[in-house]
N, C-alpha and C positions, 0 to 999 in steps of 0.2 A: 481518744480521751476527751472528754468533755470539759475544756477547759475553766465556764463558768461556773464547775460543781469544785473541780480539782484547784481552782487557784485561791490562794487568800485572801479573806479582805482583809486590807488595813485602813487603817484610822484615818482622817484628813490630819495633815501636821497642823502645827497653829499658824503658821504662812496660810496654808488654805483658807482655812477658816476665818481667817481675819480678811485676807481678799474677800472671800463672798460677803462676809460683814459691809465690807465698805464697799458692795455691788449689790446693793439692796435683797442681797443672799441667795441672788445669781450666780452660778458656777462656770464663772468668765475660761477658766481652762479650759472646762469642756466646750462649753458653746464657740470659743474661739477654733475646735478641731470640728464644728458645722460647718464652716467658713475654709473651704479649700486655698483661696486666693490669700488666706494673709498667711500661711504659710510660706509662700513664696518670696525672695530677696529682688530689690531694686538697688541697682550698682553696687550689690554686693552687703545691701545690709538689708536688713529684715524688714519686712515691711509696716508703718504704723500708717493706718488710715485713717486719714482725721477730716474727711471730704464726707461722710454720709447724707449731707444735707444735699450735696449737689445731685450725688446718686448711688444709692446705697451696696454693699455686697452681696453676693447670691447665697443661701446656705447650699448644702447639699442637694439639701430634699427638694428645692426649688429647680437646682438644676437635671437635677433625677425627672422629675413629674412631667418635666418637659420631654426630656428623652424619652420616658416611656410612652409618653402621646404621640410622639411622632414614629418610637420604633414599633408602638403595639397598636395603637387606635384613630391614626389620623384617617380622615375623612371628610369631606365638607359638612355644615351642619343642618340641620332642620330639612334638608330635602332628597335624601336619601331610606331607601322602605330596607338595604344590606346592612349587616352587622356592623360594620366599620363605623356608618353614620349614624346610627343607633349610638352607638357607647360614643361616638364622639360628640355627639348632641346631647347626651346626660353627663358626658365630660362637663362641656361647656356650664348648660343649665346646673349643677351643681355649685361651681365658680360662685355665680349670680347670686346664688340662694347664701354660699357663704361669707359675699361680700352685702349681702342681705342682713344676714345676721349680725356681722361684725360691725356695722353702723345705727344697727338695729331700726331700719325703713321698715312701713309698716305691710310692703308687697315688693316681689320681683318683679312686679312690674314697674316700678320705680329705680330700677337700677341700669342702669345703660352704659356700656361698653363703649370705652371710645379710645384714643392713642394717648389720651393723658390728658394733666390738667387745662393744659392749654386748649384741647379741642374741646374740650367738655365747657369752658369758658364762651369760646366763641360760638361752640351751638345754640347757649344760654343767651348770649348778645345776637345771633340771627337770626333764631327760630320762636325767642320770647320778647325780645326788648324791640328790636326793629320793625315790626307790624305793629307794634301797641305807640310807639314814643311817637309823641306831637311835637312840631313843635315849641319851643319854650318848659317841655317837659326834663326833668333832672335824675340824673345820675350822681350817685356820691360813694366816692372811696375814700383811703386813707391814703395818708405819703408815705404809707409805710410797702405800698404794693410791690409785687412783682410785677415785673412790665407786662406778664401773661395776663394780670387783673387791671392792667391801663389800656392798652395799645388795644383790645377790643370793642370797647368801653367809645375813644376818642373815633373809632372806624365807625361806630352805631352812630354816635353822636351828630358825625359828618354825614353821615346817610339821610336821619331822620330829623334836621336842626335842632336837639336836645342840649340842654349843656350838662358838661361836667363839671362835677363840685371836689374838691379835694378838704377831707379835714387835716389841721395842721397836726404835728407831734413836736413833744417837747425835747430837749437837749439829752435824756435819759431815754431818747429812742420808744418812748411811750404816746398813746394818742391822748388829747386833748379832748376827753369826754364833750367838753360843756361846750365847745368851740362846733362838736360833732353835732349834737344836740341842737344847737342852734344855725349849722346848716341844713336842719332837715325843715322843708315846709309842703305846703298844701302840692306844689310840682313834682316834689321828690317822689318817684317808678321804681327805682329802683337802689340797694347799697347793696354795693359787693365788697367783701372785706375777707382779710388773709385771714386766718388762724392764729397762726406764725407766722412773724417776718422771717422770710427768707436770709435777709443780709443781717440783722440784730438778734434774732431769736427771742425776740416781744411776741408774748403770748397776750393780744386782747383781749377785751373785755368786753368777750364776745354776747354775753347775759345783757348787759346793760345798754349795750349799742343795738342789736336785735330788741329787746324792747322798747326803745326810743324808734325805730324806724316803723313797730309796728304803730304805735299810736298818728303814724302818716299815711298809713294803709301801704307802705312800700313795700316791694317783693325785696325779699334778704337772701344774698348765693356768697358763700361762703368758699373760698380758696383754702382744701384741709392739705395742700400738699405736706405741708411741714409738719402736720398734726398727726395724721393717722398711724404715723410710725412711734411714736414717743407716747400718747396717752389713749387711754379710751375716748371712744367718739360715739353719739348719741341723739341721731339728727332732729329725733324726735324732742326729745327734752331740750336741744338748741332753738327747735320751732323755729331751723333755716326753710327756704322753699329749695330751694338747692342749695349742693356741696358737692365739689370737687376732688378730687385726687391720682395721683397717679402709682403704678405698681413700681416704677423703678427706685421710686424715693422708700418704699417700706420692704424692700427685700423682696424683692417680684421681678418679671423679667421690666425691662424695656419695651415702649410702646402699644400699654394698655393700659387703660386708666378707666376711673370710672366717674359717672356724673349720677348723684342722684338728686332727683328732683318731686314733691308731691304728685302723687296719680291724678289726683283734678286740674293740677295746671298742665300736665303734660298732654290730658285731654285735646287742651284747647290751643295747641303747638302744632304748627303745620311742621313735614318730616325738613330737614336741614339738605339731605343728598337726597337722592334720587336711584335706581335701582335693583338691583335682585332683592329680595329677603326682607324689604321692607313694604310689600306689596301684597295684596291678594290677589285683584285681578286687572289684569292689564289689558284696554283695545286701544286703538287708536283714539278713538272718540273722547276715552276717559279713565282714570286707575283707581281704583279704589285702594284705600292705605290698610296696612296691615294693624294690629294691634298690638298695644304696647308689651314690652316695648323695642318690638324688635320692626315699629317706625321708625325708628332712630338710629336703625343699624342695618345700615344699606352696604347691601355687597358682603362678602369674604371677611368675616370678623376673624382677627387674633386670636384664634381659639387652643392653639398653643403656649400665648398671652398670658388669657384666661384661667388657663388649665393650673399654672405657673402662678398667678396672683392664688389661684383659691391654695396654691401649697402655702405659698408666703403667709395667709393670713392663719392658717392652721400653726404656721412658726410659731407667729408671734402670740397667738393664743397660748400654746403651751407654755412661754416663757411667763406669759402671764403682764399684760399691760401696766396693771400698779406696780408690779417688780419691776419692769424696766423702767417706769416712770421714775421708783426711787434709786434706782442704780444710776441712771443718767443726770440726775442733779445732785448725786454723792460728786461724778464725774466732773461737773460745771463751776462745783465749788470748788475744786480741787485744782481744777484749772484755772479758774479767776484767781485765785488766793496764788497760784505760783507764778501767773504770767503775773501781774502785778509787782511783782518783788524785782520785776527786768528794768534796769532804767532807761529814761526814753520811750517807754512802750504805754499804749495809749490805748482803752479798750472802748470801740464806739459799741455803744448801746449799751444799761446798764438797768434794764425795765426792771421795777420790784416781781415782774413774773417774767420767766425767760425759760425758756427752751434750752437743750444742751447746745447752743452756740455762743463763741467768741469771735466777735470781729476786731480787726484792732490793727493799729498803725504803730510803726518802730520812727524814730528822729533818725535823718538820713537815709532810710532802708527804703526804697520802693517797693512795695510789695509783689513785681514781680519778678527780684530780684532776689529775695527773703524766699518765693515760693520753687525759686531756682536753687540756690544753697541747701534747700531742708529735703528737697528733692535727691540732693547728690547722697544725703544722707537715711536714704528710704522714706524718709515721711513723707504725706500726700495732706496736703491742706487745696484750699480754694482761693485763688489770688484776682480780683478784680472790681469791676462793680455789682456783680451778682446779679444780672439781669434789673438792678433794683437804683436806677440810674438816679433819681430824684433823688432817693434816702443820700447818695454821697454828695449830692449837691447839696442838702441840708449841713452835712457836717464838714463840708467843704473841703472835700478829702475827694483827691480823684481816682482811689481806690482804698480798698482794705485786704489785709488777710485773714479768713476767716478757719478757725479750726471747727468742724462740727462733728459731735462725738456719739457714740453707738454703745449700745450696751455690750459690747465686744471689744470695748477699747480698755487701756488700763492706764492707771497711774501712771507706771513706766513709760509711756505712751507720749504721755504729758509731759515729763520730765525729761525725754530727748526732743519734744518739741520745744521746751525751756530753753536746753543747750543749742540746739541749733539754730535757735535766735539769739544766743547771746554770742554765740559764732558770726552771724551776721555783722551784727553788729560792732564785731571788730576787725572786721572785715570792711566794711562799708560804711559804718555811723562815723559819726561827727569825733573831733579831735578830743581824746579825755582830757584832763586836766593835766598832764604829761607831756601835753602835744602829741601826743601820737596816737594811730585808731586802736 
């Protein structure tokens, strides 16, 4: 019996319906049975994952794509004339073409494979900034960085005697346009800048700051970690030279990531590694380099990685990026307006454009004591500095805890993250007016 002819359809109740209303008419039930892991109980309760920013869940189809690569087509790539490397080479190139599309670069030859954002950063800091930087010549971030867009940045710096410039950000976790503006001058090589903050979820103003750096002739590389999972991205209409991201952050596997960078500057990039697959011809005397852009991809690439990133981005295609974009700040207000109403509880970063994250400190609670209790009770938040060491020394706060939320997440979600800080808190916080926690 054919059971999708024989069974009925019925109607969505108004519960439904009103959920996808307030999921920007995303069908959070279904998509939540994509997601094999939140199915699953921690210490016996159900799991709510509210960490996506640190490193997001796998659908199905992500972890299928993989499986099937390695149970049907694995093989090394590009130098194999058998079937295996055949399809695992149009495996791969496939991948490329549709992390091609999804950023919309104007070639695959501008898209380059690498372990994630952080390597994609420092290939950009040793293969473009380190041969060109004089010194006395400048580098300028924000404070709003991830230590992956500092600590490469301060290693060039040290290499080539360049300095680093930092623009400041205001108490609402925002950058100081004019402050940025006016650290740019005739030295300035290079701005690298997040997207998204990591630890705030301050979406730049990345239009304004990119045309301010170009009027200095500086190259702009862009940190999309935090971006490419939450909105459409468009490196062309951004007019970055490079951008960054990783697969773990947008539903992809772990330890592939990509860098893209314009085909003229990658030109004039000596390769970063050494090795197989990025060569033509090798003697002693001399190697000739391969072409782009598989110079930049020396050795045994992730091509199970790969394979698995080009599922994740066919995911989130289908869902459709402006739907999740409005689903996830349905999610943001929903969460700001309830955590708020918690007394004691403090939310750092409060940018007029924001991302689905919340950071935020409780009165008496350390946060990783708050990310200990919410844990006993299935929820998964991120409790620390966030890689993002400066931003807590701004707010003077030697951690946060930060909830960051997925178009898979719900209301109810938010509301046992509510109570299980307010359990904290009487647990741990300061004496009420009772005397007592």
């Amino acid at each position: 019996m054919n059971s999708s002819v024989d069974s009925p359809i019925t109607a969505p109740t108004t519960a439904q319906l009103q959920a996808q209303a307030q999921s920007g008419g995303l069908d959070v039930v279904r998509i939540r049975k994509d997601f094999p892991i939140l199915s699953r109980q921690i210490n016996g309760k159900p799991l709510a994952y509210l960490d996506s920013g640190a490193s997001s869940q796998k659908p199905r189809s992500v972890i299928d794509a993989e499986s099937h690569y390695y149970e049907q087509i694995h093989a090394n790539v590009h130098r194999g004339v058998h079937s295996l490397s055949q399809w695992a080479t149009e495996a791969y190139e496939g991948a490329r073409e549709k992390v091609r599309g999804f950023i919309n670069a104007a070639s695959t030859r501008e898209i380059i494979f690498v372990r994630g954002t952080t390597e994609a950063i420092n290939l950009v800091a040793q293969s473009y900034a380190r041969p060109r930087l004089q010194p006395g010549d400048e580098i300028l971030i924000t404070w709003l960085e991830h230590h992956a867009n500092i600590v490469p940045w301060q290693m060039v710096c040290e290499q080539t005697g360049a300095k680093l410039k930092v623009a400041p950000i205001d108490e609402r976790g925002e950058v100081d346009v004019a402050a940025f503006e006016n650290l740019l001058g005739p030295r300035t090589r290079l701005v690298a800048l997040a997207h998204i903050s990591n630890a705030l979820g301050t979406v730049l103003p990345l239009q304004r700051l990119i045309a301010a750096a170009r009027t200095h002739n500086a190259a702009v590389l862009i940190d999309g970690a935090q971006a490419v999972p939450h909105m459409a991205v468009d490196v062309r209409a951004l007019d970055c030279d490079f951008y960054a991201f990783s697969g773990h952050k947008m539903y992809g596997p772990t330890g592939i990531g990509v860098l893209y960078a314009r085909e003229a500057i990658l030109k004039t990039m000596p390769p970063w590694q050494g090795g197989g697959d990025m060569i033509l011809q090798v003697t002693f005397d001399k190697t000739t380099y391969n072409t782009l852009p598989y110079r930049f991809e020396a050795g045994t690439p992730n091509i199970a990685g790969a394979v698995g990133l080009g599922a994740a981005i066919d995911y989130l295609q289908s869902l459709g990026l402006a739907r999740i974009a409005v689903c996830e700040q349905q999610l943001l207000r929903y969460a700001t307006a309830t955590l708020e109403k918690i007394p004691g509880l403090r939310i750092i970063g409060t940018a007029a454009e924001k991302a689905a994250v919340v950071s935020f400190i409780v009165d008496g609670v350390h946060p990783h004591d708050l990310g200990t209790i919410l844990d006993a009770d299935g929820i998964a938040i991120r409790t620390g500095h966030h890689c993002a060491m400066p931003v807590m020394e701004f707010f003077n706060v030697p951690a946060t805890a930060r909830a960051s939320l997925s178009f898979h997440n719900t209301r109810e979600e938010i509301d046992r993250l509510a109570a299980g800080i307010e359990k904290a808190r009487r647990l741990l916080g300061p004496p009420t007016a009772t005397g007592t926690n």
